[in-house]
N, C-alpha and C positions, 0 to 999 in steps of 0.2 A: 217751588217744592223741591226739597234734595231728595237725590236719588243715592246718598250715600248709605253704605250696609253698616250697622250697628257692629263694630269686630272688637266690642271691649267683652258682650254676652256671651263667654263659652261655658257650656253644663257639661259635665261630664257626666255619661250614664254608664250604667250594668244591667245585665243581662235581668236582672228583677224590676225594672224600669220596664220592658217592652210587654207589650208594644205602647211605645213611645208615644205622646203625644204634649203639644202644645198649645196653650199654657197649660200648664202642670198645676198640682194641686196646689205649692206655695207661693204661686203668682197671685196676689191683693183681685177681689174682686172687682174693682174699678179700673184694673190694669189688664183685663181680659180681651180677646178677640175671640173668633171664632175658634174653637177645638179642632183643627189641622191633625192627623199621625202624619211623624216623621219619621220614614225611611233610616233610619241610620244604621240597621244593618245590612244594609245593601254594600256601603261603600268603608264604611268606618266613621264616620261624619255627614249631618245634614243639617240646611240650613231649615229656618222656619221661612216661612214666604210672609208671614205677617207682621212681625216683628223683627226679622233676620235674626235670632239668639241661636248660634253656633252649636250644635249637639253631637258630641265627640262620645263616642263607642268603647268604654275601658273593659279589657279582658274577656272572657272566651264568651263566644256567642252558643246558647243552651240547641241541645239538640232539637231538631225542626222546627228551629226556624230557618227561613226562607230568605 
C-alpha cells in the first residue's frame, strides 16, 4: 500500500464554503468517504485525512469565526 499524499487535489475555498467539509457536494457519489470538516481556517490550508485533497483558504475570513 502507498503512503504517498494525493498533491495534484488543491480546492480553493471562501469564506461561503465554511464551515468546510469533505467530500463536498460535487464529489460523484461513488467517490465518497466519510464527511470529515476541515479546519482551514485555522491555518490558511488543510489537508483531508481521507483522501489527502489540499484545501487552500482564499480571502478574508468572515467575522466569528474561529
Amino acid at each position: 500500500m502507498s503512503t504517498a499524499r494525493n498533491t495534484q487535489n488543491v480546492v480553493e475555498v471562501t469564506a461561503k464554503d465554511l464551515p468546510l467539509h469533505c467530500p463536498t457536494a460535487e464529489v460523484a457519489l461513488w467517490n465518497n468517504h466519510p464527511k470529515v470538516y476541515i479546519p482551514v481556517e485555522r491555518t490558511g490550508e488543510a489537508r483531508c485525512p481521507y483522501c489527502s485533497t489540499l484545501y487552500r483558504f482564499k480571502g478574508e475570513l468572515p467575522k466569528g469565526h474561529h
